[in-house]
N, C-alpha and C positions, 0 to 999 in steps of 0.2 A: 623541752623546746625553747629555744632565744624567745627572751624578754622583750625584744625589741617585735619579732616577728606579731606576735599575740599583742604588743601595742599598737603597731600598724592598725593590725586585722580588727580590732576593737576601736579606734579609731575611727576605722571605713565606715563600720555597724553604725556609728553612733552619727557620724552624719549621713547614712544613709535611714536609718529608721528613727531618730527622736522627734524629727519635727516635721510634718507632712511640708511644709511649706517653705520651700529654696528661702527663701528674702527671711521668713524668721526665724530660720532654721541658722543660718549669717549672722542674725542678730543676738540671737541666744547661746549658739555654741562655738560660732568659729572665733567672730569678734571677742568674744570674753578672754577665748585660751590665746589669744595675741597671733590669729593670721592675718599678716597682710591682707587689706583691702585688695590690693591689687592681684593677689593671686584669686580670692576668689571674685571678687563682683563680674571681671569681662565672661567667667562661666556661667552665672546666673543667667544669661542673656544668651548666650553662644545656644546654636544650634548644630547640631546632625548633619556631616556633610551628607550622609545618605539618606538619609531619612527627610533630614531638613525640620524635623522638629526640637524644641527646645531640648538640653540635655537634662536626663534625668539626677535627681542625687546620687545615684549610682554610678552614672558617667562621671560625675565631676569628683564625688568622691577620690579617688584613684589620682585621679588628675593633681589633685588639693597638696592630698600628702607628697605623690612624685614632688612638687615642688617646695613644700617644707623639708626636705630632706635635703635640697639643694641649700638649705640655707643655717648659717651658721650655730644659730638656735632650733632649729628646727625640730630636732629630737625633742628638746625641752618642751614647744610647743604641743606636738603630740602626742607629750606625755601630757598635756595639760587639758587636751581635748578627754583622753582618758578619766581623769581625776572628775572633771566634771561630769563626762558619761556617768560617772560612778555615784554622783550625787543628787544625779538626776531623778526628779518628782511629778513632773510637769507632761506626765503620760497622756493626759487628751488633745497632746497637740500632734498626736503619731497618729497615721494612718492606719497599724497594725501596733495596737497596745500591746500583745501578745510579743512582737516581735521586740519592740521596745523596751518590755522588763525584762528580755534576754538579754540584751546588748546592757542592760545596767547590770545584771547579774553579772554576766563576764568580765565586766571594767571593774566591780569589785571583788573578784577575782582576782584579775590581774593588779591591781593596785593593791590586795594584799599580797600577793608573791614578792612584788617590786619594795614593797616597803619590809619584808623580811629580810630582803636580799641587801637593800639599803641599810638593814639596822649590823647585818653580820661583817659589811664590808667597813662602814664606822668601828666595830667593835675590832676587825681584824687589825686598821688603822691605827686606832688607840694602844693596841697592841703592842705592834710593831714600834710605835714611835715609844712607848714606855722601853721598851727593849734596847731601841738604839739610845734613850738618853740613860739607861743601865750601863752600856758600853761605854758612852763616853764619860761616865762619871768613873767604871773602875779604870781608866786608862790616864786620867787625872788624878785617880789617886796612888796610881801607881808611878805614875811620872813625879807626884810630889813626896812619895816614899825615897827616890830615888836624889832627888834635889835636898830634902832633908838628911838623906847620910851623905851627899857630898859638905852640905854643909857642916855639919861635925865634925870634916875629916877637918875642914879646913880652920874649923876652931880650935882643936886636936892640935892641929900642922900650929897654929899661930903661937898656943899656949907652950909648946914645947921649945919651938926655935928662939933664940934671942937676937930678934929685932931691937931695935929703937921707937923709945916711946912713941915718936912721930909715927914713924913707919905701922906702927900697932895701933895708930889710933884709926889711922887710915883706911887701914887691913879691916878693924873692926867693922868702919862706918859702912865698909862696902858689905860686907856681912850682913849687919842689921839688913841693907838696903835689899840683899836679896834676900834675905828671908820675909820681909815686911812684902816683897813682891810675890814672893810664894803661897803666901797666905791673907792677900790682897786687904793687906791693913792696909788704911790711909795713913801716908806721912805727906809732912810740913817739914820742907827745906829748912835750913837755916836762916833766921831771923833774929831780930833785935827790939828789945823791950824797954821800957824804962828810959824811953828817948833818947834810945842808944846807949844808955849805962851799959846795958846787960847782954851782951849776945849769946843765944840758945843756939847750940847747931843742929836742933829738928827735934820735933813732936811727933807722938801720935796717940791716936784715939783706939781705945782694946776694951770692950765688956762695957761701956759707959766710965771708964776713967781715963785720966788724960794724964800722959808722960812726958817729959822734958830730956 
């Protein structure tokens, strides 16, 4: 059966049988799991168009949740009337104690289902997202399989053709540069030291030592 249906229905129970008394009944279980005053206090009061007497917690029950459900958290809430049904101790304030430690039976019933369900759908989660960050690491490292033999080729291509020194240095610097981006070494542009004596045309940092 929907998890959802069985929290309604445990839900209804628990403000219909925990607390004989509408107003402490507000104070102890509605107020705490966060419903709006304003859905329930105008029912505390409200009577029976036919009857014309006060409505019962059974009446307003019903009523309660229809308009938790309209509201954005609502779910949340009614899970939360649950969770407290389920922790509930506070049995001589029910009309039908008997009925009472039912509705706390089934709310820890159904809050252990929900929290099964919770732990399998976490786990399915972890899962799945181990999985996709497996994918994206072999497609990275296949992509950098791929950039490392073009780079060879072009190391290959440089060491064979006869360039000029200039042009080979050039060829090189842009090399280093992509391979230092392939394997997200930090580099330092070119710079000057020694109060301009000295110019270095780039650093970097590999294993704790530092290149020039």
């Amino acid at each position: 059966m929907d998890i959802s249906v069985e929290e309604r229905r445990v839900a209804n129970e628990a403000i219909c049988t925990l607390v004989n008394i509408k107003r402490t009944m507000a104070e102890l279980l509605l107020k705490p799991a966060g419903v709006p005053r304003e859905i329930y206090a105008p029912l505390i009061t409200r009577r029976d168009e036919v009857t014309g007497k006060l409505l019962t917690k059974r009446q307003m029950a019903p009523l309660i949740l229809e308009a938790l459900e309209k509201l954005q958290d609502g779910h949340r809430i009614i899970r939360t009337i649950v969770k407290l049904a389920s922790e509930w101790t506070s049995f001589h304030l029910a009309d039908d104690e008997f009925a009472a430690r039912a509705t706390v039976q089934k709310a820890r019933e159904v809050m252990g289902t929900m929290e099964t369900m919770e732990a399998n759908e976490t786990l399915q989660r972890e899962l799945a997202k181990k999985k996709e960050l497996a994918r994206l690491a072999e497609e990275r490292s296949q992509m950098a399989r791929k950039e490392s033999e073009l780079l060879l080729m072009m190391f290959d291509e440089m060491a064979r053709l006869d360039f000029d020194q200039q042009r080979r240095g050039f060829l090189l610097q842009d090399l280093l540069n992509r391979a230092f981006s392939l394997y997200e070494v930090p580099v330092q542009r070119s710079f000057q030291r020694n109060e301009g004596a000295e110019q270095i045309d780039g650093a970097f940092k590999l294993e704790g030592w530092h290149y020039l």
